[in-house]
C-alpha positions in Angstrom: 44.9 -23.2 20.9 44.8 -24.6 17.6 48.2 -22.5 16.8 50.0 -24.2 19.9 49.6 -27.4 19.5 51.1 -27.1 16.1 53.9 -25.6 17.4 56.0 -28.2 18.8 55.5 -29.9 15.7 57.1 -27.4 13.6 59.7 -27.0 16.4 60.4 -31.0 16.1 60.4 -30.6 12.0 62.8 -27.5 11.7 65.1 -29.4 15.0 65.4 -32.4 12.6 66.1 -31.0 9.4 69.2 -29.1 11.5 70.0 -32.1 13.2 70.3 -33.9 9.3 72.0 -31.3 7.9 74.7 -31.4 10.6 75.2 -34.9 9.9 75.5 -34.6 6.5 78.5 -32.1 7.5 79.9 -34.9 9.7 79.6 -37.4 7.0 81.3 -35.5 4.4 84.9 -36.9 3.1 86.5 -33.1 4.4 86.5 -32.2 7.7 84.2 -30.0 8.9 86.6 -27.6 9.8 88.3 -27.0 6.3 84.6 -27.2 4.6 83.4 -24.2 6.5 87.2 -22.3 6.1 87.6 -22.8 2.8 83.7 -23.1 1.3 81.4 -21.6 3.7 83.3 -18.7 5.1 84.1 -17.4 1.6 80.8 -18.2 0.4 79.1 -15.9 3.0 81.9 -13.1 2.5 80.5 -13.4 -1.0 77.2 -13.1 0.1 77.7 -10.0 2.0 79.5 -8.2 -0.8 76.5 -8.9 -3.0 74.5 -7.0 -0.6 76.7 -4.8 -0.8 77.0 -4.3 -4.6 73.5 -2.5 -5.8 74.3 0.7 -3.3 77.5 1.2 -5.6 75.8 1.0 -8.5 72.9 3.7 -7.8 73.2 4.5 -11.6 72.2 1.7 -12.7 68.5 -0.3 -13.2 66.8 -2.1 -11.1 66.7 -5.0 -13.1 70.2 -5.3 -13.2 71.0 -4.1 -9.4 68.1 -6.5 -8.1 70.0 -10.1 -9.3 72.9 -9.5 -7.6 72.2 -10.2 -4.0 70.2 -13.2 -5.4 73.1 -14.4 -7.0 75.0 -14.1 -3.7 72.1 -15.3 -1.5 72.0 -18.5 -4.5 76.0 -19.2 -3.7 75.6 -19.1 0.2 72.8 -21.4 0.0 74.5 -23.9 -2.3 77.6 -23.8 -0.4 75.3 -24.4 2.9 73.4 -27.6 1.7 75.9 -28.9 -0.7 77.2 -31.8 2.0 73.3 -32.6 2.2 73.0 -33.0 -1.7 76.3 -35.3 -1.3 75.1 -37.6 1.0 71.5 -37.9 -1.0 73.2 -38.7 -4.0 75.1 -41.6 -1.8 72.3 -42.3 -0.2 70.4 -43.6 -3.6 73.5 -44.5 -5.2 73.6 -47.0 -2.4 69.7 -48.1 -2.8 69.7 -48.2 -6.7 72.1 -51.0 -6.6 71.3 -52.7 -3.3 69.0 -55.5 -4.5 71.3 -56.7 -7.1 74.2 -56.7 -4.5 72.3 -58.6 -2.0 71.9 -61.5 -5.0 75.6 -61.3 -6.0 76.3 -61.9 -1.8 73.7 -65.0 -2.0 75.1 -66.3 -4.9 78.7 -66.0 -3.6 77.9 -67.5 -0.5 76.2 -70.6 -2.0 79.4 -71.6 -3.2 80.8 -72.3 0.4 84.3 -70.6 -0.3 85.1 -68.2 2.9 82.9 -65.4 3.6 85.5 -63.3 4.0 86.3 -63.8 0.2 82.4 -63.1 -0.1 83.2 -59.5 0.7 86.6 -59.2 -1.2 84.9 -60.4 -4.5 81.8 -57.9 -3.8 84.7 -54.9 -3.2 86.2 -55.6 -6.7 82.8 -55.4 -8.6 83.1 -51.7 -10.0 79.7 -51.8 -10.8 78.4 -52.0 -7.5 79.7 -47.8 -7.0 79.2 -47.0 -3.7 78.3 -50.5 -2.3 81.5 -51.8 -3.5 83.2 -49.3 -1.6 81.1 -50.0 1.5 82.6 -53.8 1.2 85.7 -52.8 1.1 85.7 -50.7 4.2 84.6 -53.8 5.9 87.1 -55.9 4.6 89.6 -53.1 5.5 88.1 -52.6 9.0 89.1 -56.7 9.4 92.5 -57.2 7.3 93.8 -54.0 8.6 92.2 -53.0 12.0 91.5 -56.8 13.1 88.2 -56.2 13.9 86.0 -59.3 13.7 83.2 -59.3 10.6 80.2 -58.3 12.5 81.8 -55.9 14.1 82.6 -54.2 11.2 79.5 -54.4 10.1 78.0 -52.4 13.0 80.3 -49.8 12.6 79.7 -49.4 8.9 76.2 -49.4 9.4 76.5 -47.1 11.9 78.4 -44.4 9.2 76.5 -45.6 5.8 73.4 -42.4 5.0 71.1 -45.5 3.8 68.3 -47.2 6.1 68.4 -50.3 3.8 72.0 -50.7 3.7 72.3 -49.7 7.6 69.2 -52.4 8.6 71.3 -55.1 6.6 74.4 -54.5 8.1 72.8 -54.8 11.3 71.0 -58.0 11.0 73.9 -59.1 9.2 76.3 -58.5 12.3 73.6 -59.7 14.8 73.4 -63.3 12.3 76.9 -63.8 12.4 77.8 -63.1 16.1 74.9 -65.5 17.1 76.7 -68.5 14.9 74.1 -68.4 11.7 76.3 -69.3 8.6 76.1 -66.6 5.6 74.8 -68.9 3.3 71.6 -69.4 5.6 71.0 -65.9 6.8 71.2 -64.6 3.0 68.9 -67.1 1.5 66.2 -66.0 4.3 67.1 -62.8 3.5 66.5 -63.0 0.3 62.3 -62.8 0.1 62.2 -59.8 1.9 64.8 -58.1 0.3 62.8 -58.2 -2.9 59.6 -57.5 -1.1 61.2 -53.9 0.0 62.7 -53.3 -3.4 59.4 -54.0 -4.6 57.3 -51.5 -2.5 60.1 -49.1 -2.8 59.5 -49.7 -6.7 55.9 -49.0 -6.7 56.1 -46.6 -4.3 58.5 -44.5 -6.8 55.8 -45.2 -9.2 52.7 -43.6 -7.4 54.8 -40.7 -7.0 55.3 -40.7 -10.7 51.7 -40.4 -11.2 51.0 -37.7 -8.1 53.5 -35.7 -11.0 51.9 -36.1 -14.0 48.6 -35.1 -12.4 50.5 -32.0 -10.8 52.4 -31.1 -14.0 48.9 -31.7 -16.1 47.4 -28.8 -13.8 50.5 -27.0 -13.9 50.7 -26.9 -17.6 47.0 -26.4 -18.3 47.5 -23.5 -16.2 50.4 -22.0 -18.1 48.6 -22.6 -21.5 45.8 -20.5 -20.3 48.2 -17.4 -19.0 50.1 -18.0 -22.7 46.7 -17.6 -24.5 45.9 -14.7 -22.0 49.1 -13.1 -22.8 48.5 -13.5 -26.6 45.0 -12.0 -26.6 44.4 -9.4 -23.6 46.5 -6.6 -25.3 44.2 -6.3 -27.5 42.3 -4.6 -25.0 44.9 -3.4 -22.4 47.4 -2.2 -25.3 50.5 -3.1 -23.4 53.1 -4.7 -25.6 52.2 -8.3 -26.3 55.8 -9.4 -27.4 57.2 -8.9 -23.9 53.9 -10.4 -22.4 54.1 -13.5 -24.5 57.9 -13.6 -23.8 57.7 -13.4 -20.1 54.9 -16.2 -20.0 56.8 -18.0 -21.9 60.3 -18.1 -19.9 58.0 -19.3 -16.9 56.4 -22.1 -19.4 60.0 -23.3 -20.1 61.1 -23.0 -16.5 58.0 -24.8 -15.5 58.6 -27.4 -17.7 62.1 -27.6 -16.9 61.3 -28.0 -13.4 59.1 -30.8 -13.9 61.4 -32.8 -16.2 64.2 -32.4 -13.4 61.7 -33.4 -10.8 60.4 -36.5 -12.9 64.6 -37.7 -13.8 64.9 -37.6 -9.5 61.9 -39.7 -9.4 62.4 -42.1 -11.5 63.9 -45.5 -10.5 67.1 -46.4 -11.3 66.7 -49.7 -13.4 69.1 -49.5 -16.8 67.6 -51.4 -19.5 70.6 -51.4 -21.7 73.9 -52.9 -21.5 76.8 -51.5 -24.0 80.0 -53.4 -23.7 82.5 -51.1 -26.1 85.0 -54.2 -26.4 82.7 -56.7 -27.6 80.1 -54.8 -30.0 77.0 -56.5 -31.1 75.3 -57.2 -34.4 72.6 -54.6 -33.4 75.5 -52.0 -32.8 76.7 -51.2 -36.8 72.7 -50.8 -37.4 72.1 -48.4 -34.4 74.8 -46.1 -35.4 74.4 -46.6 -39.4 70.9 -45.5 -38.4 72.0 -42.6 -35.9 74.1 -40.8 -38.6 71.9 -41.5 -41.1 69.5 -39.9 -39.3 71.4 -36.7 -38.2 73.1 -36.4 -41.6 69.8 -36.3 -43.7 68.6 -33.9 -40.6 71.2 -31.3 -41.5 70.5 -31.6 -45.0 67.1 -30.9 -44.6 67.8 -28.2 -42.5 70.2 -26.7 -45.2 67.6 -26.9 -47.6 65.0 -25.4 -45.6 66.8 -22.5 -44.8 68.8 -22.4 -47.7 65.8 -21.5 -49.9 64.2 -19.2 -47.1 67.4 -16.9 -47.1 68.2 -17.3 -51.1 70.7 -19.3 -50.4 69.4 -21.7 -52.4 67.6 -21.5 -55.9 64.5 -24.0 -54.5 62.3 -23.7 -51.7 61.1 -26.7 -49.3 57.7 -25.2 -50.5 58.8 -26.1 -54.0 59.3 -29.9 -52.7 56.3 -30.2 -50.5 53.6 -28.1 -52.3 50.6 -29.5 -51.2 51.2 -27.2 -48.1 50.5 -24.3 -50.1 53.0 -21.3 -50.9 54.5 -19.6 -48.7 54.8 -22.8 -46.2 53.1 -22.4 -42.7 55.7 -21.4 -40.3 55.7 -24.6 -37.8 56.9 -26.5 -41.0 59.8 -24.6 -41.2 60.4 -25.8 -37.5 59.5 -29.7 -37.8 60.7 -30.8 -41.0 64.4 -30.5 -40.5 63.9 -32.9 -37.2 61.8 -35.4 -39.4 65.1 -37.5 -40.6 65.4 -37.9 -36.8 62.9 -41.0 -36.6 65.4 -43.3 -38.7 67.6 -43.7 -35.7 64.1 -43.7 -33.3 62.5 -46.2 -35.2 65.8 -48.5 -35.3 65.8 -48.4 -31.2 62.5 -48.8 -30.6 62.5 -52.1 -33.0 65.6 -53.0 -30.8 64.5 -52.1 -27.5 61.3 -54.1 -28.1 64.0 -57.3 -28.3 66.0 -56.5 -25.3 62.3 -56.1 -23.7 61.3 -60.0 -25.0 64.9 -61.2 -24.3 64.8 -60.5 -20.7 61.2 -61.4 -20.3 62.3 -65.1 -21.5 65.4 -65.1 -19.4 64.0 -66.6 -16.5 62.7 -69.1 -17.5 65.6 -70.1 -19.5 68.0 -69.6 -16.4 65.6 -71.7 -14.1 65.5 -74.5 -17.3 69.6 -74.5 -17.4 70.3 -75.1 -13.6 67.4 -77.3 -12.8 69.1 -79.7 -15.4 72.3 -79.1 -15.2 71.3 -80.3 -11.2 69.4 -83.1 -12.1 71.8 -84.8 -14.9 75.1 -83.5 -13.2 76.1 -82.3 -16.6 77.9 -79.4 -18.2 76.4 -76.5 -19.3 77.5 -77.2 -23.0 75.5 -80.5 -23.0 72.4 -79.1 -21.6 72.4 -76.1 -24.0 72.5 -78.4 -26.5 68.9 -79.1 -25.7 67.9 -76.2 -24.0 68.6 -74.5 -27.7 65.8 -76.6 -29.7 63.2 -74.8 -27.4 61.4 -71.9 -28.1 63.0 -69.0 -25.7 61.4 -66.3 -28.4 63.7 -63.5 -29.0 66.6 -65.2 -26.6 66.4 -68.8 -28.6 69.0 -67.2 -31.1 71.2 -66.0 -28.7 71.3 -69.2 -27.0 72.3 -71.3 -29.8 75.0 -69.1 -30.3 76.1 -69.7 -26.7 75.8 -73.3 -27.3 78.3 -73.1 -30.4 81.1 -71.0 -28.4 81.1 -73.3 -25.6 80.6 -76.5 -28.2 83.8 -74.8 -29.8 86.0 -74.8 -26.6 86.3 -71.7 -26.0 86.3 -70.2 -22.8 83.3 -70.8 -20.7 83.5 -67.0 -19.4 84.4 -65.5 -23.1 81.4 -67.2 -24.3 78.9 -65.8 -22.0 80.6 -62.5 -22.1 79.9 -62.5 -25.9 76.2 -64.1 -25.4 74.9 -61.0 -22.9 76.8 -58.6 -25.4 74.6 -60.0 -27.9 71.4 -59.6 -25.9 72.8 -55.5 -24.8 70.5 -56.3 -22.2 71.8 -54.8 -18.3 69.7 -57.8 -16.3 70.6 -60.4 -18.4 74.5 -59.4 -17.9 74.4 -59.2 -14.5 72.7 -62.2 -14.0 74.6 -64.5 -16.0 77.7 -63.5 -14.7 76.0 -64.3 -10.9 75.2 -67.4 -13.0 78.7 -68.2 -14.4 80.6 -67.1 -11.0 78.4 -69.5 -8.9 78.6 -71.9 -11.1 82.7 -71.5 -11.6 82.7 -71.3 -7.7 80.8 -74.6 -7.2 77.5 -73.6 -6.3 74.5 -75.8 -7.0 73.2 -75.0 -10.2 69.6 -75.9 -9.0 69.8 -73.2 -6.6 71.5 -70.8 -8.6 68.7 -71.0 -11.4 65.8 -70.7 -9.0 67.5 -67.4 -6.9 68.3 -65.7 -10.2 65.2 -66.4 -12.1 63.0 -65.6 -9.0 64.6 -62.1 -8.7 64.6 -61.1 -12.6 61.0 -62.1 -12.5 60.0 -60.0 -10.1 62.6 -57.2 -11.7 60.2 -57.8 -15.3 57.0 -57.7 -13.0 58.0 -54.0 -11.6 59.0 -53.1 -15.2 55.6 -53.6 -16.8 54.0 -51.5 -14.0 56.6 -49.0 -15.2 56.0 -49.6 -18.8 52.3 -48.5 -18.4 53.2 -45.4 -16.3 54.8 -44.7 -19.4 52.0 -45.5 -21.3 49.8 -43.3 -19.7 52.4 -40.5 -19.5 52.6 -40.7 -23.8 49.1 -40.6 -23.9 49.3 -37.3 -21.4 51.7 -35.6 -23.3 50.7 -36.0 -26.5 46.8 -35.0 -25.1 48.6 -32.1 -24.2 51.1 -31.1 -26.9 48.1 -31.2 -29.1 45.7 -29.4 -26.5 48.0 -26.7 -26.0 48.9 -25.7 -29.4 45.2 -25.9 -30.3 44.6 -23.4 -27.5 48.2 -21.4 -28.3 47.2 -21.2 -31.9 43.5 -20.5 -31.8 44.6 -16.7 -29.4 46.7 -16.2 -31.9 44.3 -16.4 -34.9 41.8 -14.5 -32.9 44.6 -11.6 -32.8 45.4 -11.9 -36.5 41.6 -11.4 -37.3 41.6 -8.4 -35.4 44.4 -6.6 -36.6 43.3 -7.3 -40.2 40.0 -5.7 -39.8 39.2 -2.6 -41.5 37.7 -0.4 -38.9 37.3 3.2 -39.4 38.0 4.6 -36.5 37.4 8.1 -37.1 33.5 7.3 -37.4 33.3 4.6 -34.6 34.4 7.2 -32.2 36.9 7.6 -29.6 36.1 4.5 -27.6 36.5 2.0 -30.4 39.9 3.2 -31.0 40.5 2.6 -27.2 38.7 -0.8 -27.5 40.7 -2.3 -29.7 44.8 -1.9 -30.0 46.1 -4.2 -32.7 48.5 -1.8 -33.4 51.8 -3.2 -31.6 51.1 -6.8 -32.2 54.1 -8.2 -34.3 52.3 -11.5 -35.7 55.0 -13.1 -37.0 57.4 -12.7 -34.5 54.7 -14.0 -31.9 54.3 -16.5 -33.5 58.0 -17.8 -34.3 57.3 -17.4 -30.2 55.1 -19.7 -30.0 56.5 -22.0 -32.3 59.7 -22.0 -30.2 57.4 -22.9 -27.3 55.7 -25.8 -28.9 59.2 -27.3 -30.1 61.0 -27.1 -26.7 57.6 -28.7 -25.2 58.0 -31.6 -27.5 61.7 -32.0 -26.6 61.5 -31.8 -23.1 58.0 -34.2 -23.3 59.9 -36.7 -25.0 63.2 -36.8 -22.5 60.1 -37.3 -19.9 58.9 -40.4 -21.7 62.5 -41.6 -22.2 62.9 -41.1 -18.0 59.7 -42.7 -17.2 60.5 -45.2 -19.3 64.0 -46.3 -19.0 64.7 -47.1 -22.2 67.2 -45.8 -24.6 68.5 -42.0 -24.5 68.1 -42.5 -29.0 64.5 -43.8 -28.7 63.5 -40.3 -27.7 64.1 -38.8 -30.8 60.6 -40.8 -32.0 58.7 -38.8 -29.7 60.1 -36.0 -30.2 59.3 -35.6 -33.8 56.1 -37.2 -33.4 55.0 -34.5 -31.2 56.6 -32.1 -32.8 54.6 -33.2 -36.0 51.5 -33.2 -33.9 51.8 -29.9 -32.5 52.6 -28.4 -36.6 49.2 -29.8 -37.9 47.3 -28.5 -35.3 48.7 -25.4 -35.3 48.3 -25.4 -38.9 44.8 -27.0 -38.8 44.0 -24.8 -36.2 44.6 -21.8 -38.1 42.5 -23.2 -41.5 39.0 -23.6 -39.1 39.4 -20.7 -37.6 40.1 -18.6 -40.7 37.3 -20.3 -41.9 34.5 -19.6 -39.3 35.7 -16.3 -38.3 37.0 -14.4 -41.4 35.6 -10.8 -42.0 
């Protein structure tokens, strides 16, 4: 009974799923007809003649005949839901910008110029990716076609793969045909626009968290089966260099996995804003910092290796000999990287300004319109006052808006050249919204309160992401030091037992069975391991970076910080339990 009711549902699920894929394939820039000609005929041919393949090669392995309908089967399958990929990747490329869009619209339409033009400005604004190009359909669908405006909209919203965009354009069309102006419907509009990017925020963000607690099981899980694979042949005898291996390609493609998972995840909010015709006094530092930083890194590296191979008359040992002689091998592996937290120290001191700079913005947005409104004055005059206050981080900045526009140069120059200062995304967008509206006529009153309203509630979702973050550094570094502890500690174990002197002749025939130390490679197990531990810290850190949303540089700081964590446990690892356990 149980068993048919459940049915139907899993009729209904696999119904939809073809229904959605078909409508990917009718959404798709190529016909339909020339995708499955030219992609998915071929790509099942392909297919076939992988099946094919392995009865032809009868000579060969298995592990060689085995991959090749896979590889076929992989091909087929990518060629089949490729349209459905497309149209996600529109579908969020659509979402990630819609909330910023929607402001740019109110903003436009405050100014009272034709709504019409509203569109044509929005279809200009490269930024906007796919949105922009939505705009200009419907400006296409009413210049060319003569369509009126909201019906245009209905048909676009009727072809767009996104819900939010679709439900806007719908209410949009139904505003307009039943006489509401623009600048009314958008300005309602407004409040719940923000509440849906909101929840859609935080609802990104519990699913960040369902991750880390999957990917902390997942992990644990894998550190157990490395440790496993590192100890059992002692007793089993089976070559523990192609155990340890095999465990380890799964670790990394777990890892992997998760990283790619967390990157699709994450929400798209860029923190960072790097205009390469007008560079900022921050820039020469950030890249003085970065080659610094990679130059002394190869050095090291030279010198490290250099002396291991003879290369070199000195040894890193010789320069750092309170590690003892020879060096412990995960030194060997973090040191070269250590020159790497120059350029991550540099960015996280700078990221840390960008972070203060737009958490003062608001309020210094909402300050210039409210009295540029209420004394009908320029904005040169009221930044004149505006400057003496205490905007933290931003006050700089500001004054050095105030002396461009004090200087007469161009109002739009100079606020180009103040957000290239700040190098901070929000702060660019918005003070162009700012300047346009205000260029355009708008009210500056209004302008303030709509821009500083939405980049609060933008900072408000950013620190709920900043202490996802935080929780996820405190994970991973839990874990980096967790896992080598446990990696390390098998391995020790091992080297305890192969360096015992048993006599096996007098123990009898079942010791010798007991224990087989024989085939265990110690070094080269644990150059695996030390491999392991490295990639764990790189991948760890590009998680961070995701989670966090800050700068792709700032994740060399975590990187070596782990990786430094990860050495001196392993190291310290190895001292206790050579300690405690030496025969």
């Amino acid at each position: 009974m149980a068993t048919d009711s459940a049915d139907p549902a899993i009729d209904l699920t696999v119904t939809e799923n073809i229904k959605s894929l078909l409508e990917s394939y009718r959404r798709m820039q190529m016909p339909m007809g020339q995708y499955i000609t030219f992609i998915l005929v071929p790509a099942l041919a392909f297919f076939f003649v992988t099946i094919a393949a392995p009865f032809f090669l009868t000579g060969q392995p298995l592990v060689v005949r085995v991959p090749i309908p896979l590889l076929g089967l992989l091909a087929f399958a990518s060629a089949v839901f490729y349209p459905k990929i497309l149209v996600s990747q529109r579908r969020r490329q659509l979402d990630n910008q819609f909330h910023l869009m929607v402001t740019h619209m109110t903003v436009l339409a405050i100014t009272k110029i034709d709504r019409m033009e509203v569109f044509r400005s929005l279809a200009q604004e490269e930024e906007y990716g796919e949105l922009a190009k939505e705009m200009g359909r419907v400006v296409e669908l009413v210049d060319t076609w003569n369509q009126s405006l909201d019906d245009a909209c209905r048909r676009r919203a009727q072809e767009v793969p996104s819900d939010t965009v679709a439900d806007f354009f719908e209410r949009l069309a139904y505003t307009i045909s039943a006489g509401q102006s623009l600048r009314e419907y958008l300005l309602t509009e407004q409040e719940s626009i923000i509440q849906e990017y909101s929840t859609v925020y935080e609802s990104t963000l519990n699913n960040l968290d369902v991750m880390k607690d999957l990917y902390l099981s997942m992990v644990l899980s894998m550190t157990f089966a490395l440790v496993f694979a590192v100890v059992l042949p002692v007793l089993t005898g089976t070559d523990p260099t192609m155990t340890v291996s095999a465990v380890i390609v799964m670790y990394i493609f777990i890892q992997s996995g998760f990283y790619m998972a967390l990157r699709s995840l994450s929400p798209y909010d860029p923190r960072w804003y790097h205009p390469p015709e007008k560079p900022s006094q921050a820039e020469p530092r950030i890249r003085a910092s970065f080659w610094t930083g990679v130059a002394l890194s190869l050095l090291v590296t030279f010198v490290t290796y250099g002396g291991l191979l003879g290369i070199l008359p000195i040894r890193i040992s010789m320069l750092i000999p309170f590690f003892g002689t020879p060096m412990p091998l995960p030194l060997y592996a973090v040191i070269p990287v250590t020159p790497l937290l120059i350029p991550g120290i540099v960015l996280y001191r700078q990221e840390k300004l960008v972070k203060a700079r737009d958490d003062e913005f608001p309020s210094f947005i909402r300050a210039l319109g409210t009295t540029e409104s209420v004394k009908q004055s320029t904005s040169s005059d009221v930044l004149r006052t505006l400057r003496e206050k205490d905007f933290g981080p931003l006050t700089e900045n500001i004054d050095d808006l105030y002396k461009r526009l004090n200087m007469r140069i161009e109002p739009a120059e100079a606020w180009r050249y103040f957000t290239a200062d700040c190098r901070s995304y929000l702060i660019q967008t918005f003070s162009e919204m700012y300047l346009i509206g205000r260029e355009m006529g708008g009210d500056p009153q209004i302008l303030g309160e709509l821009i500083g309203e939405n980049m609060s509630e933008v900072n408000r979702l950013r620190q709920q992401r900043s202490q996802a973050a935080t929780t996820l550094i405190g994970l991973l570094y839990g874990i980096t030091a967790a896992a080598t502890f446990a990696f390390f500690i098998g391995l020790e174990v091992v080297r305890i037992l192969s360096n015992m002197n048993i006599n096996i002749g007098n123990a009898g025939g079942f010791a010798g069975q007991l224990i087989n130390t024989e085939m265990y490679n110690i070094p080269l197990i644990e150059f695996l391991l030390v491999v392991v531990i490295m990639f764990s810290a790189m991948l760890s850190a590009l998680m961070i970076r995701t989670v966090d949303g800050g700068h792709k540089i700032n994740t060399y700081l975590h990187f070596v910080a782990m990786s430094w964590i990860a050495a001196l446990t392993a190291i310290l690892t190895r001292v206790v339990v050579s300690t405690f356990l030496a025969v």
